[in-house]
N, C-alpha and C positions, 0 to 999 in steps of 0.2 A: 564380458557379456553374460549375461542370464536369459534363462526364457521362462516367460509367464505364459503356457499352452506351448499354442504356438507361434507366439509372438516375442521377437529379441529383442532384450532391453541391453542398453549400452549406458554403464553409468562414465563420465569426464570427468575427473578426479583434478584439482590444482589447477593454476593458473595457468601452468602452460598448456593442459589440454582442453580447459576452456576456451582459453583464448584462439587456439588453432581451428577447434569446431563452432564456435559462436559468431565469431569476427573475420576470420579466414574462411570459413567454408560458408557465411551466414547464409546462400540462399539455400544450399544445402540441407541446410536444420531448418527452415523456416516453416513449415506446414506444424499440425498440430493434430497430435494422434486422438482419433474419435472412438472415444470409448462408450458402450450403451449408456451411463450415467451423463456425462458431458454431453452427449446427442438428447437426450431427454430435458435435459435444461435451458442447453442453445440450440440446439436443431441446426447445427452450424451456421449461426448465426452471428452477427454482433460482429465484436472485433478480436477478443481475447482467445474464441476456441471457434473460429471460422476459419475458412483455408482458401486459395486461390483467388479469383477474380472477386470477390464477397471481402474479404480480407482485407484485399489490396485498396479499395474503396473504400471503408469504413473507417481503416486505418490511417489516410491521407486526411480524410477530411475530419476524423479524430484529432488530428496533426496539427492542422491550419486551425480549428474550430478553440481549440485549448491558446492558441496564440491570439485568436481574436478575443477573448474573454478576459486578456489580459493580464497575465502567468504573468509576473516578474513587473507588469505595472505596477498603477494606482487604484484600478479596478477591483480586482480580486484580492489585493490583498489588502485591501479594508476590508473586507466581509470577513476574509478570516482573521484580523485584528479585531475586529469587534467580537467575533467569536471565540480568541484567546482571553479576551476582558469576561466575556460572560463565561466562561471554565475559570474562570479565579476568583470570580464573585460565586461560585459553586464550595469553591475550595474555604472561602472566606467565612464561610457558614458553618462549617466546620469546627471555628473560633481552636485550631491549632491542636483539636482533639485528634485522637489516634483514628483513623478514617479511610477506607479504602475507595481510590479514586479511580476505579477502571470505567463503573457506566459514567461516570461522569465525562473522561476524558472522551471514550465512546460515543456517545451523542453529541457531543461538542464536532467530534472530525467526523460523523455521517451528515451534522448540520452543514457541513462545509462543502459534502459532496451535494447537497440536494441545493445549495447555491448556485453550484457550476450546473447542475442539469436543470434546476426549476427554478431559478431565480429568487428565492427565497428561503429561507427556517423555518421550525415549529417549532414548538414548547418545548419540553423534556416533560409534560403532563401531556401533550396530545397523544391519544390513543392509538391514532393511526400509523402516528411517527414511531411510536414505541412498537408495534408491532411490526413495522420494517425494521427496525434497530434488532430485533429479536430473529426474525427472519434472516437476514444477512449473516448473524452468529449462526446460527443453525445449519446452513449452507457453509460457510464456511466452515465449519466442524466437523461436518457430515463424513470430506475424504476421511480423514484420520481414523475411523470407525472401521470396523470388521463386518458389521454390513453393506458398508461402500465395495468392498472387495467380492463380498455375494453378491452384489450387486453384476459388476462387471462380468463374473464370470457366467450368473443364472439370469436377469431380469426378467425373461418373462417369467420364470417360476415365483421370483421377487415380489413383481406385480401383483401377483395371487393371494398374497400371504400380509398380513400386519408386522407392523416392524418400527424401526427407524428411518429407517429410508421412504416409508409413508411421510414422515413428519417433514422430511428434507425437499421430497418433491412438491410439498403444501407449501413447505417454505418460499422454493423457485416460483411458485404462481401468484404468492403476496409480492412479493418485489415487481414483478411482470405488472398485475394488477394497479399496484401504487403507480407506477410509469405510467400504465396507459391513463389513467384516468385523469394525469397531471396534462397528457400528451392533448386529452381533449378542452382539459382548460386552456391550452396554449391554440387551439384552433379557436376554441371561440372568441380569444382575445388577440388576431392575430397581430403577432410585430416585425411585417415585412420591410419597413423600413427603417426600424430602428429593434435590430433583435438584442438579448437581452440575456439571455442560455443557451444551454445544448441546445433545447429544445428549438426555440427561438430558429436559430441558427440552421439546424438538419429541416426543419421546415419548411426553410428558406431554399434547403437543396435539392429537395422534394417535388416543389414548384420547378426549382429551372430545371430539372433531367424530368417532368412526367413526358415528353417523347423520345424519349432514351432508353430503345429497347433491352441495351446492355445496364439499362442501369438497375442499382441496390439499393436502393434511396427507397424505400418505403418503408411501415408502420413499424413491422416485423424485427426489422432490423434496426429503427429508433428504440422501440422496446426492448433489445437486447441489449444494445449499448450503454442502456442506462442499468441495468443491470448488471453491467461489467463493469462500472463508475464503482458503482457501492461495492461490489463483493471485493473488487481488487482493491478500493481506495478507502477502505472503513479500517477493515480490521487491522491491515499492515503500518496505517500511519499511530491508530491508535494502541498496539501493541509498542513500536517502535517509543512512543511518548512512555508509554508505563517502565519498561524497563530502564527512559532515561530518569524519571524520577528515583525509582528502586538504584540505582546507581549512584548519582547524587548524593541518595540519603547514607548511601553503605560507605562513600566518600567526601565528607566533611572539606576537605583543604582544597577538594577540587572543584567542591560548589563554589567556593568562597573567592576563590580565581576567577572562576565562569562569571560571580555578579560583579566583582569588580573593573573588571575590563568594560559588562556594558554600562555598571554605572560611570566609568571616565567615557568611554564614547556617546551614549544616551546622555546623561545629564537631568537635565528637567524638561528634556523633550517627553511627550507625552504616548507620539506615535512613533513606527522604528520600521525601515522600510526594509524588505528581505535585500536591497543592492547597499544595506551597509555592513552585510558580512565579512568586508575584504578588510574594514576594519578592524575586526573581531575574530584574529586569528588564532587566541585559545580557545573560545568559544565556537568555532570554527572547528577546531581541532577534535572537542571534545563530544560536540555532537556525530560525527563521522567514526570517531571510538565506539560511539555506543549502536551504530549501527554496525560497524563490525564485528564487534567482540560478542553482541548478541542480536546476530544475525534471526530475523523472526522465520525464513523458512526456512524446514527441514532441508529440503533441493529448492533447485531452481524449479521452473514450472515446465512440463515434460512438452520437447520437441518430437515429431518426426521426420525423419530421413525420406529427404525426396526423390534419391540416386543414391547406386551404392557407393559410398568415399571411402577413399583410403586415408587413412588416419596415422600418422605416424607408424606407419608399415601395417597396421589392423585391417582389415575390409568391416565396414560398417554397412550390411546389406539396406536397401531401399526400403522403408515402408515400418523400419526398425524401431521403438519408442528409445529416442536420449535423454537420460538424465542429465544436465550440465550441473554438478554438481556446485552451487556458489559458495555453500560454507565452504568445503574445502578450498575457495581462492583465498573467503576473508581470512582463514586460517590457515594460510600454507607456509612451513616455517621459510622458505627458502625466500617469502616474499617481504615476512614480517618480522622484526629482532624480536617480541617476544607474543608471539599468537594468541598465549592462551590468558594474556592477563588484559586488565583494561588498563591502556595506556596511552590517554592523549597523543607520546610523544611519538607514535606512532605517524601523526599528521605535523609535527614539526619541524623547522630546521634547528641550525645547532643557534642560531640567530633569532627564532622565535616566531618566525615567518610560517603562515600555514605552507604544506605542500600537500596537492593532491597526489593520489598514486594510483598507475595505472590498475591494481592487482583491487581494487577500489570497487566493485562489481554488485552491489548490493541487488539493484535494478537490472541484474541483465546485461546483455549485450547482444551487438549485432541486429538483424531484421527484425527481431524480437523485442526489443531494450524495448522495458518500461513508459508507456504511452502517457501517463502520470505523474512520471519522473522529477519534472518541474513542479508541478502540486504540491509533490511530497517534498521535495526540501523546502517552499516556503513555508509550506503548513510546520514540520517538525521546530523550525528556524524560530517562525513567531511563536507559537504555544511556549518552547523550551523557552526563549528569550524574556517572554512574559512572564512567565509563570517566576523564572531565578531573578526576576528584578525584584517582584512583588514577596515573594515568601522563603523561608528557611526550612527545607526541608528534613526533618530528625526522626529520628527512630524511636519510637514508643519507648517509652519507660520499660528497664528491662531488658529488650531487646537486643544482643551485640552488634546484628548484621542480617540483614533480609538475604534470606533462600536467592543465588545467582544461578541453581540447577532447572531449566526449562522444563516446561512439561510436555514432551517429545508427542509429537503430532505430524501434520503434516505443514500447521506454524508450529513457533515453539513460542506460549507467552510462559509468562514467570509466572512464578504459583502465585496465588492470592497473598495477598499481603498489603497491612495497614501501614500508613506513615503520618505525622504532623505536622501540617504546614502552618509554622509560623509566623504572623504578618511579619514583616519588618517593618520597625519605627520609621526609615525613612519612603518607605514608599508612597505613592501619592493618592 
């Protein structure tokens, strides 16, 4: 335990005390501690940093609304196949020069989240798109800053003064902004009988609770939510794709596995549906490595303690901020033969068969587990699939091995770094 003032923080260290506080205690941990910074953004709002009966509401019909839209169908994941085609016709432009491919991948998996909320893409030249794509980095950035910490501890003196934390709360009202004003194209077009997004959708549940004194279905709360699409579903998928390529490229024999399994199961099929990964169980293997081994957050994202619990003999008083620590699950030796290296065989059997494992935590667990969850392996699944069918990816001229040391934040992406992707003759 630490205290920051007068508030104990309790960091969960390893699997097994994740797992007893996330999953064993989940309602326990479920609330989310409101810090001046987070209250200024969501106003306890939304679904990510709201608590209680607001939560529980937002959360459900998050739930249901992400299944209607068609996660794991035919629906959704065309849009993000077409959008894995148009990031390779990014790549292809490139003609195999040494090229660094972070805004590209970037706007590709924001293009993906403003599907699921507005039903549609923009450019990667639309201005307005570019300055949410900007925004959401900014915001997401902002914890890992030493002004975030002034923040929490001074804001109204914050308030006062010029900073960065100016620029992060301009940031939170362009994202707010872009929603609402998407929120009002969707009233003037309404599709009550045939919805079509989030939008669509929460619309639709807006009408059947307006006399539902208990209910949370209003504007306020549509605007947050979409706000928590993009900040939680931009950066981590697209962080998550960067590092699989910089992997990749630092390992030659294990791309060459990765394309040859989907070119025997793909073939001269042109589309690839996310329910045929059970075929693709190196590939399979090798994307779940790269989310473990370079786990994109620092911690997991911080709980509060509802009651005081006892914790493997500990008292963990009420009202306490937990860290559940996830790198340390993805890396806990006791769970993994070798943590610190990237190693497919981590998901294998001795037989070649994928195996999932519990100690497997990327997203969370418990009352909390990742609301997205599903989003993100299709998305990581298609883009990765695509991209190793169509190109080779190598290391500059020169080059022995792209930087694997993160750049420690509150995500961790990998430093800037250029790679080559070249076509492959047989791609189509």
């Amino acid at each position: 335990m630490l205290w920051l003032g007068p508030i104990p923080v309790v960091v969960l260290s390893g699997y097994e005390a994740v797992k007893e506080g996330l999953i064993n205690h989940a309602e326990d941990f479920a609330d989310r501690p409101a810090t001046p910074f987070l209250e200024a953004v969501a106003k306890e709002q939304g679904i990510i940093l709201s608590n209680g009966h607001t939560w529980k509401q937002q959360r459900k019909f998050g739930l249901v609304t992400m299944r209607k839209l068609g996660l794991g169908k035919k629906g959704m994941e065309h849009q993000i196949e077409e959008e894995a085609h148009q990031l390779a016709e990014s790549f292809a432009r490139a003609k195999g020069q040494p090229w660094d491919p972070a805004a590209a991948i970037t706007n590709s998996v924001t293009n993906v989240i403003c599907a699921v909320a507005f039903g549609c893409r923009f450019s990667a030249e639309d201005k307005e798109f570019l300055k949410l794509v900007e925004a959401v980095d900014c915001i997401s950035k902002f914890p890992s800053s030493n002004f975030h910490t002034l923040y929490e501890i001074a804001p109204r003196l914050l308030n006062c003064l010029p900073g960065p934390h100016r620029k992060a709360l301009a940031s939170a009202d362009i994202i707010h902004s872009f929603a609402r004003k998407e929120i009002e194209k969707h009233k003037e077009n309404q599709s009550a009988h045939d919805p079509q997004d989030f939008i669509d959708f929460y619309l639709c549940q807006m009408r059947k609770n307006k006399n539902d004194p208990k209910s949370t279905y209003n504007e306020n709360n549509l605007t947050q939510c979409i706000f928590d699409l993009f900040v939680a579903g931009s950066e981590t998928t697209a962080l998550t794709l960067q590092w699989a390529l910089l992997l990749m490229a630092n390992h030659p024999d294990i791309q060459e596995k990765v394309h040859k399994e989907i070119e025997d199961v793909l073939g001269s099929s042109s589309s690839f549906s996310y329910q045929r990964w059970k075929k693709l169980p190196y590939t399979n293997a090798v994307i779940h490595e790269i989310m473990r081994s370079q786990y994109i957050f620092l911690f997991g994202v911080p709980r509060e303690c509802t009651k005081d619990v006892n914790l493997f003999g500990f008292l963990i008083p009420k009202e306490a901020t937990v860290f559940p620590d996830l790198r340390s699950v993805l890396l806990d030796p006791k769970q993994w033969e070798k943590p610190q290296e990237f190693n497919p065989n981590h998901f294998l059997d001795k037989d070649g068969k994928f195996v999932d494992r519990e100690a497997f935590l990327p997203f969370g667990a418990g009352a909390r587990v990742c609301l997205g969850e599903q989003l993100a392996r299709i998305e990581i699944f298609i883009f990765f699939t695509t991209l190793l069918r169509v190109f080779t990816f190598q290391l500059p001229e020169g080059v022995k091995e792209l930087s694997t040391d993160p750049i420690i934040g509150i995500t961790c992406p990998p430093r800037p770094y250029k790679l080559c992707a070249v076509p492959r003759c047989s791609a189509s």
